[in-house]
N, C-alpha and C positions, 0 to 999 in steps of 0.2 A: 973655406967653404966652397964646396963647386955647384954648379947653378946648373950643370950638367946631370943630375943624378937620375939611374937608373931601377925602375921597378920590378924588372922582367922578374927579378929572381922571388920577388913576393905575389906576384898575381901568377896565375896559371888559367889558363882557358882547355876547358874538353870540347874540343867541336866533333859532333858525332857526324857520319858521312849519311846521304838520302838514302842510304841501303836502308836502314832502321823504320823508314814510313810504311808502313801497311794500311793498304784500304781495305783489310778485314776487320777493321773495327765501323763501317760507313752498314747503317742498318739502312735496309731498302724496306719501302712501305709502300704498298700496294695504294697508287691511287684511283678512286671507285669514281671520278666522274669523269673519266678519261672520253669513254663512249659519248658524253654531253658537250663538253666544251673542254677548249684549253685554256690554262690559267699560266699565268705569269709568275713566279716565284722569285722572290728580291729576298738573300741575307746576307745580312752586313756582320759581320765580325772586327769589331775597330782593336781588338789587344791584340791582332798577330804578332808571332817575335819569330824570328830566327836568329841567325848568328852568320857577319861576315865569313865567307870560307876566308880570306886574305887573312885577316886580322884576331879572329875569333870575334869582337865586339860586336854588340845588341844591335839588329837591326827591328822599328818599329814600324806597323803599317797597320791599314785595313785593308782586310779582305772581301769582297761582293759578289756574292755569286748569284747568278740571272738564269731562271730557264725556265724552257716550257717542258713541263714531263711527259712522259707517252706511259708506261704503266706503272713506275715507282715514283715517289717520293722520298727526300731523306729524312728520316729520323733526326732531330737538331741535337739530340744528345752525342748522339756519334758524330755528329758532323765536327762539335766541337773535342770531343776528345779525338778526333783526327786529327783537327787543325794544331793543338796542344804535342804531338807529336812531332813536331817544328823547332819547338822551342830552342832546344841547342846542337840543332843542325845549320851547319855550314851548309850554306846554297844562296847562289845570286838572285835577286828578283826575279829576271825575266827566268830562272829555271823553275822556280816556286810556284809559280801560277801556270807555270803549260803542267806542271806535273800534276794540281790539285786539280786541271781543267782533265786531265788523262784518265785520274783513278776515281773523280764521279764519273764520266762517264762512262767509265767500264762498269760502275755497280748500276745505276739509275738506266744509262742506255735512252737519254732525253732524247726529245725532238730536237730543242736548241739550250745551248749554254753557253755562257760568257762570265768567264772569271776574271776578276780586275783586281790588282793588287795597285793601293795606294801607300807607297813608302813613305816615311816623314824623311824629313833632309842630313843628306851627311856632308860634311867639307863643303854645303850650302845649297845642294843639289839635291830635288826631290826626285823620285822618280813614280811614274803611274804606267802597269802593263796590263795590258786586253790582251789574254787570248780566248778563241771563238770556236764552238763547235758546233755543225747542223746546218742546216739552210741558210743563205747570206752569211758563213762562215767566210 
């Protein structure tokens, strides 16, 4: 009996490439107290998944995105069926969070934003990435 034995030939992995994400699903929503005041917006999305580009296998995190609007807000329906478009795509953390901090702000067009991704640990390593858009960027 060998102690060595290999699976490759029974698991298979699709890793799709970041071409496949479109921020034409990100509905923009007109926000009406823009001229009043500015407001802070905190969402947290804790089931993020991708997939290692190296290995194929589950990467888990949350996502939080932070910002102040200037005339849009996002609709949280599309935001999550954005984020859901992740799912079995190969892409590294710190690539993940500059891209989802790029394609809200080409729809919303914020005063400030900040996207964090909190990864859970792999080979005992967590990782957590801030990238920052707007003033004190």
């Amino acid at each position: 009996m060998s102690l060595n034995k290999s699976y490759d030939h029974t698991i298979t992995y699709t890793i799709d490439k970041p071409d496949i994400i479109t921020a034409d699903v990100l509905d923009p929503i007109a926000y009406h107290y823009r001229q009043k005041r500015d407001i802070t917006i905190r969402i947290r999305q804790p089931e993020f998944t991708a997939v290692c580009p190296m290995t194929g296998l589950p990467d888990f995190g949350t996502i939080i995105v932070k910002y102040i609007p200037d005339a849009h807000i996002v609709e949280l329906k599309s935001l999550k069926y954005y984020l859901m478009q992740y799912r079995n795509v190969g892409i590294f953390h710190e690539h993940v969070v500059n891209r989802i901090l790029e394609d809200l702000v080409s729809v919303l067009t914020p005063k400030w934003m900040e996207v964090t991704g909190e990864f859970s640990a792999r080979g005992g390593i967590d990782t957590t990435v801030v990238a920052t858009h707007g003033a004190g960027a």
